[in-house]
C-alpha positions as CSV (number, residue, x, y, z in Angstrom):
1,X,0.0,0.0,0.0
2,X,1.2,3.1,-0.8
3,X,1.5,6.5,1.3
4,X,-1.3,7.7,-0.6
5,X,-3.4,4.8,-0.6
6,X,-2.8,4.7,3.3
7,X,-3.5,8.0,3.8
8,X,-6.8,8.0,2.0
9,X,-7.7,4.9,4.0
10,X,-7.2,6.8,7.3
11,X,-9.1,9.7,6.0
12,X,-11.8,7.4,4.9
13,X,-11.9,5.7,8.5
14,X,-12.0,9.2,10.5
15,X,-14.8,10.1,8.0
16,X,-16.8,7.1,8.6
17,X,-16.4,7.4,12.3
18,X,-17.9,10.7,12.1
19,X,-21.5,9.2,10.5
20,X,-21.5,6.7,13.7
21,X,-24.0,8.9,15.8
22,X,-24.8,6.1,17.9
23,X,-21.9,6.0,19.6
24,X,-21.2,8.0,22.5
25,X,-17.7,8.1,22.7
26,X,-17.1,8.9,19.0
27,X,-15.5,12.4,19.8
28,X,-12.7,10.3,21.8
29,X,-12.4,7.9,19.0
30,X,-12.1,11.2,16.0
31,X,-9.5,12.7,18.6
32,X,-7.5,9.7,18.7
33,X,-7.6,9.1,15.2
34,X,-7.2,12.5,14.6
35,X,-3.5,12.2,16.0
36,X,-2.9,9.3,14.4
37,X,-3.2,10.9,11.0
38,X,-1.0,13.9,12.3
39,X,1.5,11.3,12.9
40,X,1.1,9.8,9.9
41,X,1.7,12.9,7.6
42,X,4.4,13.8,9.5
43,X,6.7,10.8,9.3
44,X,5.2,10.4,5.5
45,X,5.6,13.9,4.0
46,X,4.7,14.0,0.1
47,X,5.5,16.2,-2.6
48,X,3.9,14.2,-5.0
49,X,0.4,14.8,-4.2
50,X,-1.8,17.1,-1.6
51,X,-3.3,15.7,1.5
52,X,-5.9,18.4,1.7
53,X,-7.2,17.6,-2.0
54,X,-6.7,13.9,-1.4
55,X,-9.1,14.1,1.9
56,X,-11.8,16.4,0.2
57,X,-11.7,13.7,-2.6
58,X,-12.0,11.1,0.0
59,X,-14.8,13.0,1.3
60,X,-17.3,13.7,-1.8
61,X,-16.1,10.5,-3.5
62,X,-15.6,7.3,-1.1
63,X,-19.2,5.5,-0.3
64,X,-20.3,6.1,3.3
65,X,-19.7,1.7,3.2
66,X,-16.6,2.0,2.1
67,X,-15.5,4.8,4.7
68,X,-16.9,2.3,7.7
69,X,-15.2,-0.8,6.3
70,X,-11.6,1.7,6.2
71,X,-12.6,2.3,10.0
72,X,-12.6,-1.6,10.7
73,X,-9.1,-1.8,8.9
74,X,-8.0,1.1,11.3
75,X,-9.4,0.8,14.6
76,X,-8.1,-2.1,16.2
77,X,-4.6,-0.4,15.7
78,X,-6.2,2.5,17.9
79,X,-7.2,-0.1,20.7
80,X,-11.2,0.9,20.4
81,X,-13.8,-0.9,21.8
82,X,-15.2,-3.7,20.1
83,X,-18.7,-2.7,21.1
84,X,-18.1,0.4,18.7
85,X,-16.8,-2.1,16.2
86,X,-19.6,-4.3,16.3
87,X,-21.5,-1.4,15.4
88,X,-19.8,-0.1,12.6
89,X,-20.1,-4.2,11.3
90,X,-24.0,-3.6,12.0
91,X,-24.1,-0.5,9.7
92,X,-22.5,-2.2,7.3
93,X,-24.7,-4.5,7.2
94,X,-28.0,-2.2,7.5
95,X,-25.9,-0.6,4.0
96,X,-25.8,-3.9,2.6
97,X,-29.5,-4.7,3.0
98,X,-30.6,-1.5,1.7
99,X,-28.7,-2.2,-1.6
């Protein structure tokens, strides 16, 4: 995976934690992941491309499924809760269904 293909799946995950309103705790969960990104473009700087256009494309163009399935490839390296990530798998799933 590339820098920019990791970075959009970050971006996709912090964006799909931000449409889980049933969870109470998802402002500790954006912080944390919020950092993590920080970190991440940091220790990964780019001249090739911009981070700011890549999260606004991640933003208008990823599915809200595909941003909640990036969260499940992220979270457990954050240490979150597996209630929230049982969740997520549940609105997933409500996604799926509605297809």
């Amino acid at each position: 995976m590339n820098t920019k293909d990791h970075f959009s799946c970050l971006i996709g995950a912090y964006y799909g934690v931000m449409e889980m309103d049933e969870y109470n705790l998802k402002e500790y969960v954006l912080f944390d992941l919020e950092k993590y990104i920080e970190r991440f473009v940091e220790e990964h700087p780019n001249p090739s491309f911009s981070y700011r256009e890549q999260s606004e494309e991640v933003f208008n163009h990823t599915s809200l499924k595909t941003k909640l399935q990036d969260a499940l490839l992220i979270l457990p390296k954050l240490d979150v809760s597996l209630e929230f990530i049982f969740l997520i798998k549940a609105r997933i799933r409500k996604i799926m269904e509605e297809a």
